[in-house]
C-alpha positions in Angstrom: -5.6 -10.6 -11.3 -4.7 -6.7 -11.7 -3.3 -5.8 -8.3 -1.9 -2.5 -6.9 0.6 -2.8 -4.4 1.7 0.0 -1.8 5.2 1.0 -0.1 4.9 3.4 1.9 7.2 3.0 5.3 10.3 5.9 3.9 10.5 9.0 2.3 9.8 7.8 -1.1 6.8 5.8 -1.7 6.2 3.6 -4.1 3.3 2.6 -5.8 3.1 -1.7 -8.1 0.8 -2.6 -10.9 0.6 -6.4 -11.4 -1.0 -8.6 -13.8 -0.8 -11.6 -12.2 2.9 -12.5 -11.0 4.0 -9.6 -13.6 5.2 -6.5 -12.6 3.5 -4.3 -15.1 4.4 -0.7 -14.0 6.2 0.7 -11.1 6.1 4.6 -9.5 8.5 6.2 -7.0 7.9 9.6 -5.5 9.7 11.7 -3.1 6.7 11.8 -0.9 8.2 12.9 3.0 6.1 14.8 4.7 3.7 15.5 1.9 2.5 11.4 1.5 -1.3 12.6 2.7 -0.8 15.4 0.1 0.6 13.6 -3.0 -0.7 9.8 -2.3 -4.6 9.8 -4.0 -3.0 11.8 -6.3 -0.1 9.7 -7.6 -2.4 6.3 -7.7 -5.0 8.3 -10.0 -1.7 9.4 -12.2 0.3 6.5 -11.6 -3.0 4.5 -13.0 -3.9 6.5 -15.6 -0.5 6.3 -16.8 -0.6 3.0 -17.0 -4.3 2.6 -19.3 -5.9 1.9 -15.9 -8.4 2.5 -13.5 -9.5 2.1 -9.9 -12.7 -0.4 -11.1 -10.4 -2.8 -13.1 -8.3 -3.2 -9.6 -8.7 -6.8 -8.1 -6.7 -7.0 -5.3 -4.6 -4.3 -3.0 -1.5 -4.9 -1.5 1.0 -3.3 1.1 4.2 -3.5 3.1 3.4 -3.4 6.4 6.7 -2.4 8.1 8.6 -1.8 10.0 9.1 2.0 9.1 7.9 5.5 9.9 4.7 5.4 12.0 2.8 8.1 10.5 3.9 7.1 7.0 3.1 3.7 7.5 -0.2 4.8 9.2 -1.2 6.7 5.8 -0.6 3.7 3.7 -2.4 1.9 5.6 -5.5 3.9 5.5 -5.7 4.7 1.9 -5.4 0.7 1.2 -7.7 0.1 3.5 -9.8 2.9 2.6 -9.4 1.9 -1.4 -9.9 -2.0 -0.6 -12.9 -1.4 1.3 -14.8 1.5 -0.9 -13.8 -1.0 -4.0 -14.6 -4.2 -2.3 -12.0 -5.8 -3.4 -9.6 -8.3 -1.1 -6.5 -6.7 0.5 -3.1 -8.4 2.1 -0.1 -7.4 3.3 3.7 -8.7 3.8 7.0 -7.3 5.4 8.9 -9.7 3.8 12.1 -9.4 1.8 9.7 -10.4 -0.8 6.5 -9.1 0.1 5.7 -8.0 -3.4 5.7 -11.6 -4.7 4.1 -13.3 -1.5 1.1 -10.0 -1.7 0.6 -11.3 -5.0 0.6 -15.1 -4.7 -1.5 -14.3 -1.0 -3.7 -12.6 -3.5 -4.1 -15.0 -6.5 -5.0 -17.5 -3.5 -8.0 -15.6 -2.4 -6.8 -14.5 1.1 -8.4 -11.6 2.4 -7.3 -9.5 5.5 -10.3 -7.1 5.0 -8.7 -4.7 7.3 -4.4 -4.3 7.4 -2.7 -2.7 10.5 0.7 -1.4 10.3 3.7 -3.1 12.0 6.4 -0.3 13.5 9.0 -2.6 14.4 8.9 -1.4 18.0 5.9 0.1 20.7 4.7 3.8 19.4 6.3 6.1 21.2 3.8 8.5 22.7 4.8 11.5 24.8 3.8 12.5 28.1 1.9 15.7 27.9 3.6 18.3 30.0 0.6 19.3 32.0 
């Protein structure tokens, strides 16, 4: 199973290519407040690099937090967004080892269809002033 795995919860993001329960290629980026900017464009790069492409994905994976909520939110949609125009199954962990238990969630044939971030606390939304 070819899966691509997404971090994307601190400044720099970081994109996973596994065959299986083998790390096969690994991306970092200094992404901050250009992730919505830079992140299509990094998995088309980080995959071409790598001899692959989006249809030969089986399986999307991605931390789900705690981290920064807009961040995180981005992530979110873009696996989402990838997993769902793709049809392919997607998971997510917050674990220590959430690359390992994405992957083995994965290989299992679990299936979230739909990942929501987790922020670690209640979004903080502020009061408008009028």
């Amino acid at each position: 199973m070819l899966a691509l795995l997404l971090r994307t919860d601190q400044p720099t993001a970081e994109l996973y290519l596994y065959q299986d329960e083998n790390l096969i290629a690994k991306h970092t980026w200094v992404a901050e407040r250009r992730l919505a900017e830079s992140i299509h464009r990094e998995i088309e790069q980080f995959l071409k690099a790598s001899s692959k492409q989006l249809i030969q994905l089986e399986g999307i994976a991605i931390y789900s937090g705690p981290g920064s909520f807009t961040s995180l939110r981005i992530g979110h949609s873009v696996a989402n967004a990838l997993a769902a125009g793709l049809n392919l199954p997607i998971v997510q962990s917050n674990s220590e080892t959430w690359q390992k238990d994405a992957v083995v969630m994965l290989k299992a044939g679990q299936n979230e269809h739909v990942v929501l971030p987790h922020y670690g606390a209640p979004v903080h939304i502020t009061t408008p002033r009028k």
